[in-house]
C-alpha positions as CSV (number, residue, x, y, z in Angstrom):
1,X,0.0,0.0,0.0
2,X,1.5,3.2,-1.2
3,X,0.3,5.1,2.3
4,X,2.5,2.9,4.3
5,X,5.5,3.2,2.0
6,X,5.4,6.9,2.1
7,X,5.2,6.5,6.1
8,X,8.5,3.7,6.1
9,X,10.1,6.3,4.0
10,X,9.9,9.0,6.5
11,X,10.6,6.7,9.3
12,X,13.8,5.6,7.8
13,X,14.8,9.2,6.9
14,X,13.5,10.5,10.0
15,X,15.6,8.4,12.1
16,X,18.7,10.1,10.7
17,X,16.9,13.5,11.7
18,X,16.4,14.3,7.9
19,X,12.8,15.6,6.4
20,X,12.2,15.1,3.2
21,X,10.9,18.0,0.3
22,X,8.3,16.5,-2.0
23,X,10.9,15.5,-5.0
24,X,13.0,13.3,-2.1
25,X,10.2,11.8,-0.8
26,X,9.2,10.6,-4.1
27,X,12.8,9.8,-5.1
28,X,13.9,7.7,-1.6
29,X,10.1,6.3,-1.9
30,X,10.6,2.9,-0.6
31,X,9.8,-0.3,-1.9
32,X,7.2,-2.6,0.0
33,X,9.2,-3.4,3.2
34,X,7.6,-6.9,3.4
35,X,9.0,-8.0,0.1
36,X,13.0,-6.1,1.5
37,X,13.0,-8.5,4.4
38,X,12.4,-11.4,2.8
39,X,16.0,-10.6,0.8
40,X,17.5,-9.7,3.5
41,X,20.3,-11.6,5.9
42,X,21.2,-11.7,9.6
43,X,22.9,-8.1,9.0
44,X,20.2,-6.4,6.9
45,X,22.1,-6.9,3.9
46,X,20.9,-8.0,0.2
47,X,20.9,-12.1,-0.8
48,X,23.3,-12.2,-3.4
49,X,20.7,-12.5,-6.4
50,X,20.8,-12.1,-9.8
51,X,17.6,-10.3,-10.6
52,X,15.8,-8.2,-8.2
53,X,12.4,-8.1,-9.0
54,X,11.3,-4.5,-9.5
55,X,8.2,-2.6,-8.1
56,X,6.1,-0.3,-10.4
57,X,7.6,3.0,-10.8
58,X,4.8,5.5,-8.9
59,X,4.2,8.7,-10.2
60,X,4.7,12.1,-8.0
61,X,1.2,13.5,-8.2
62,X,-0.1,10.2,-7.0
63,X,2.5,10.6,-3.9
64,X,1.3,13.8,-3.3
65,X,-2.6,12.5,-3.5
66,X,-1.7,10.1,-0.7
67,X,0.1,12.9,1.0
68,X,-3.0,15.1,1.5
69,X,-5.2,12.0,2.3
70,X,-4.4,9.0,3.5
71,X,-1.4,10.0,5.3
72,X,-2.7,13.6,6.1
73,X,-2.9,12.5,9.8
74,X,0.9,11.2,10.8
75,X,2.7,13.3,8.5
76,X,3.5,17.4,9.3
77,X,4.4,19.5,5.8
78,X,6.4,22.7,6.8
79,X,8.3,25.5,4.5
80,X,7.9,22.2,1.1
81,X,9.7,19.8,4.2
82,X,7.6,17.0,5.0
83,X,8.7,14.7,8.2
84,X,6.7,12.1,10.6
85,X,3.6,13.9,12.9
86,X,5.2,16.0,15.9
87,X,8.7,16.6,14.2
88,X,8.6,19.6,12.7
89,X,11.8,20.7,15.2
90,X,13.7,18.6,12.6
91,X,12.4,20.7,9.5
92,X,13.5,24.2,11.2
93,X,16.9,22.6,11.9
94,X,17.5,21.7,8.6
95,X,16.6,25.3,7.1
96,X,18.9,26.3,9.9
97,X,21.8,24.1,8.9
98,X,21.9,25.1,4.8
99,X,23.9,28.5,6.3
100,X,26.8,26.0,7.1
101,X,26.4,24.4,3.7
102,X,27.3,27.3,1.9
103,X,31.1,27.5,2.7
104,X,31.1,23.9,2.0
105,X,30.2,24.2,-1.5
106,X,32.4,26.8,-1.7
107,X,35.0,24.6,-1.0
108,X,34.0,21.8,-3.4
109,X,33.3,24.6,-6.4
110,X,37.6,25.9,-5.4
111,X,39.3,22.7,-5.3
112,X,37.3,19.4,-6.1
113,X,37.4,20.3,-9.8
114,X,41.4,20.3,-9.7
115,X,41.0,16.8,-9.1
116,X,40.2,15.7,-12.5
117,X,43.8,16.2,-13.8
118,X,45.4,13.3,-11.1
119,X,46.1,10.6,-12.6
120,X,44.2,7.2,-12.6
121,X,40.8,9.0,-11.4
122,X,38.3,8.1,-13.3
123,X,34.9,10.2,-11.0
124,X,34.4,12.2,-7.8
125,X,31.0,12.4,-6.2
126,X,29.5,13.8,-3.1
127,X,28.0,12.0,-0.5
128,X,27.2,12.2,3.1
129,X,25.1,15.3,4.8
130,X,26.5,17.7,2.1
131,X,24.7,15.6,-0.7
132,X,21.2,15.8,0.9
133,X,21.2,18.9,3.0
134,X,21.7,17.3,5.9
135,X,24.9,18.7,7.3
136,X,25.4,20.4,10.9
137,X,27.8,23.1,11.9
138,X,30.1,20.2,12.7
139,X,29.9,18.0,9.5
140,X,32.9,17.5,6.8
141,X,32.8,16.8,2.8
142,X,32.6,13.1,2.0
143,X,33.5,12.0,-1.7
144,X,33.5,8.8,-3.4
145,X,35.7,8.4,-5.4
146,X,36.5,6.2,-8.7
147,X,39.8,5.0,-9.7
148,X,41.1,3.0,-12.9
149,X,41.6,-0.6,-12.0
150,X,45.0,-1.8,-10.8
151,X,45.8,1.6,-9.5
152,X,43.4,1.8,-6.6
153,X,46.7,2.7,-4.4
154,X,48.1,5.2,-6.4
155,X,45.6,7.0,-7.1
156,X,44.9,7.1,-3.1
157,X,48.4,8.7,-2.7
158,X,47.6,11.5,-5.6
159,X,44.0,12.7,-3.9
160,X,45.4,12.6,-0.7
161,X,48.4,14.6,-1.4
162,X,46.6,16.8,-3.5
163,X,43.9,17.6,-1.0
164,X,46.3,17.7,2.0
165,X,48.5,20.2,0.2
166,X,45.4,22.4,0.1
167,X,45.0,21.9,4.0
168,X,41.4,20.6,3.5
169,X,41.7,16.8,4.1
170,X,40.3,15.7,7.1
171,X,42.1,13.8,9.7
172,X,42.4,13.5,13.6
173,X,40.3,16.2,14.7
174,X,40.1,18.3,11.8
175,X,36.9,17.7,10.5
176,X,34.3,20.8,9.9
177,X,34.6,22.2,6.4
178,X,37.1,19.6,5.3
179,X,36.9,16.6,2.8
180,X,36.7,13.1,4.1
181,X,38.6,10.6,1.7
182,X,37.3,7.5,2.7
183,X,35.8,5.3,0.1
184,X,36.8,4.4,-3.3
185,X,35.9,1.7,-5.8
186,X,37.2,1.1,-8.5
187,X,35.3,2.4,-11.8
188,X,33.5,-0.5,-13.6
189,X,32.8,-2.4,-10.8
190,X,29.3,-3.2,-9.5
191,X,28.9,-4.4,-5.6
192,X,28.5,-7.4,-4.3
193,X,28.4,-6.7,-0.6
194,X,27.3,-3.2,1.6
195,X,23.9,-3.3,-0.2
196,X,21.4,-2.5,2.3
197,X,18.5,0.8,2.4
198,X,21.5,2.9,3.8
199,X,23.8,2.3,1.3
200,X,21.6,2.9,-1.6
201,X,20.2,5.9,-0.3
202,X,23.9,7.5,0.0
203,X,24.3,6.2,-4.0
204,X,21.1,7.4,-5.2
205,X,21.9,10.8,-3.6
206,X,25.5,11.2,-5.1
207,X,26.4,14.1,-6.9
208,X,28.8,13.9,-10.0
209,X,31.9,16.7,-8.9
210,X,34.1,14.9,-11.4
211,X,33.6,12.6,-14.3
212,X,29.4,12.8,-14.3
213,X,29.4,9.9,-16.9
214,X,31.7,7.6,-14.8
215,X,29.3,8.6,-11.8
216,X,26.7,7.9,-12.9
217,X,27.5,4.4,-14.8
218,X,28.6,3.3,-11.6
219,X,24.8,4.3,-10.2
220,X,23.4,2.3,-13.5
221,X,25.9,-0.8,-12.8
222,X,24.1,-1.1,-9.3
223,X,20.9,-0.1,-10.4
224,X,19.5,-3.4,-10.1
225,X,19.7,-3.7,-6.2
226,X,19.1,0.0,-5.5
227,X,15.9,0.2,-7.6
228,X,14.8,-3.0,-5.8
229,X,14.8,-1.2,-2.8
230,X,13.6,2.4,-4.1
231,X,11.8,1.5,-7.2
232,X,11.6,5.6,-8.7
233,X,15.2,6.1,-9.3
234,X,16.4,7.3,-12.6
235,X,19.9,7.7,-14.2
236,X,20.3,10.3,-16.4
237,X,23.8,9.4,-18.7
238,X,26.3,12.2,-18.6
239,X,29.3,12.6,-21.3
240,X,32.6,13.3,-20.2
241,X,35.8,15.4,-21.0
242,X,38.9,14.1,-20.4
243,X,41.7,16.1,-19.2
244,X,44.6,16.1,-21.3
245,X,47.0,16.6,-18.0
246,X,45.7,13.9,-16.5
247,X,46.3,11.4,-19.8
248,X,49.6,12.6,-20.6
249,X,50.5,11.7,-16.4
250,X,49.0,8.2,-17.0
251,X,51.0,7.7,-20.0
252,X,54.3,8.6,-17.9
253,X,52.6,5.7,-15.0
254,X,51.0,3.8,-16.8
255,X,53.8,1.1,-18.1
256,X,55.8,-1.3,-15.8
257,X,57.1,1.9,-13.5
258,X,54.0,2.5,-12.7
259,X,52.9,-1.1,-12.0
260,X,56.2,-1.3,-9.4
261,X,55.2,2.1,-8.0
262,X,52.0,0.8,-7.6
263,X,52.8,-2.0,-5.3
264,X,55.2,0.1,-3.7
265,X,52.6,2.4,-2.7
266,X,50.4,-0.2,-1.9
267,X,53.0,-2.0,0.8
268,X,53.3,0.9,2.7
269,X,50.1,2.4,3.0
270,X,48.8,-1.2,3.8
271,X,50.4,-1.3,6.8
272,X,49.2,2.0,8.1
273,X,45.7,0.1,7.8
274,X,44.1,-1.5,10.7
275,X,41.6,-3.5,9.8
276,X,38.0,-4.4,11.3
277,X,34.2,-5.5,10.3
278,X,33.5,-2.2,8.8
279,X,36.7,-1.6,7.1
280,X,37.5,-2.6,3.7
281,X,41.0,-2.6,2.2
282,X,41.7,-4.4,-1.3
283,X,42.8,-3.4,-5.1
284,X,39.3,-3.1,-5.7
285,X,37.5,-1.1,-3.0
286,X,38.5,1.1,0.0
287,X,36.8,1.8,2.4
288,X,36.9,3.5,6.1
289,X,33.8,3.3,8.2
290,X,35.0,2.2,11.6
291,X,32.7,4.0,13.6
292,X,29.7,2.4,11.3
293,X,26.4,2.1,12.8
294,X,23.9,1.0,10.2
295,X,23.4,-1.9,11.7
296,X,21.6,-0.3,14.5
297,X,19.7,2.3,12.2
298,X,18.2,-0.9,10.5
299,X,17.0,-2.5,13.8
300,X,14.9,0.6,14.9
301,X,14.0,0.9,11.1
302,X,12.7,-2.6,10.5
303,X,11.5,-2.9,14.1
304,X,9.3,0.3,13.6
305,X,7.8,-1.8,10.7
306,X,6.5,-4.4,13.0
């Protein structure tokens, strides 16, 4: 029933504080939560499957319909923000928190485009608080970032240098108004773990900084899971332009000095790597979430739908 979709939808999102404008709400619209558990293992996480069967697509006007009836009486609309009856404090604090937004896409407008000419990075998009409107006084700049394969290390060592020399990398208690390098995949390569409501959400809400068309083919490559779960997402294709700095570098590192850089690179920043349950660390992906607690977001989500 589309009603108690629209009401999961705001419990998830409402859960992380966040109210939703009319265009998110029918965007993050969630699939029927009955069908999600049954794919769903011991840690809320997708089955491997090859084919997620996909709900029909529903249309906004029809969201808004259901809006003004149906749910009229457990959801609160304020200033376009809708959120859960009785939380409207969370729809004043997000108006409040888009002033400390501002210098944060400041920063990404200065420096993120500079990016494009390292070598070996193939997109840069923005996730996190930033990419939603959810950011506090408080919050930094997550990116995801792409990287050609077999140079997942080196390319590490270029954005980090290049963002550090700037003085806007986070790390140890610098946080506010800097960028948080902490995940990268490498370009072409669709998941096969970390799918869960949490995890799509942050992929569906990724904005292309670098590379759009490498952006979003990795949101079409994953599609299939991520529609299964929010059933009205759409990928628009993007074309790209290629910086000529960044191809004549990869030509200089591209050959068998680059491959023994590579793995150079690679043994040394490995062992500055401590590894745990919600930290990921191979050729393919990187990723740095120790302090990860999805796990309990989906307990009070799925126990809420009881």
């Amino acid at each position: 029933m589309l009603s108690s979709r629209i009401i999961s939808t705001l419990q998830f999102f409402d859960l992380q504080d966040t109210p939703l404008t009319l265009l998110e709400l029918h965007r993050f619209l969630i699939g029927d939560v009955e069908e999600i558990k049954k794919m769903l293992d011991q840690n809320f996480e997708l089955s491997f499957i090859p084919f997620f069967p996909k709900a029909e697509h529903v249309p906004m006007d029809q969201v808004l319909t259901i809006l003004d009836g149906d749910c009229k009486a457990e959801v609160d609309c304020l200033y376009g923000f809708y959120a859960l009856k009785g939380r409207g404090s969370i729809i004043i604090r997000r108006w409040e928190n888009y002033l400390y937004g501002i210098k944060r896409e400041q920063l990404i407008q200065k420096f993120v485009s500079g990016a494009r000419h390292l070598p070996f990075i193939r997109g840069i998009g923005l996730v996190g608080s930033q990419a939603l409107g959810q950011q506090k006084p408080e919050s930094d700049i997550d990116l995801l970032i792409l990287v050609a394969p077999k140079f997942m290390w080196l390319a590490r060592f270029f954005v980090t240098g290049y963002f550090q020399f700037f003085g806007i990398r986070r790390h140890g208690k610098n946080v506010a108004n800097r960028f948080c390098l902490n995940h990268y995949i490498t370009d072409g390569k669709p998941l096969s773990f970390d799918r869960n409501i949490y995890t799509a959400a942050e992929y569906i809400k990724l904005r292309p900084l670098v590379y759009a068309g490498n952006i979003k083919k990795f949101q079409s490559e994953n599609a299939s899971w991520m529609s299964f779960l929010y059933p009205n997402i759409d990928f628009l294709p993007a074309v790209d332009r290629v910086s000529r700095i960044q191809n004549f570098l990869e030509r200089l590192l591209g050959g068998s000095a680059g491959a023994w850089i590579e793995q150079t690179i690679k043994k040394l920043q490995y062992k500055r790597i401590n590894t745990g349950e919600f930290i990921v660390a191979s050729d393919e992906e990187l990723s740095f979430h120790p302090q990860n607690r999805k796990r309990e977001l989906f307990r009070r989500f799925f126990k809420l739908q009881k």
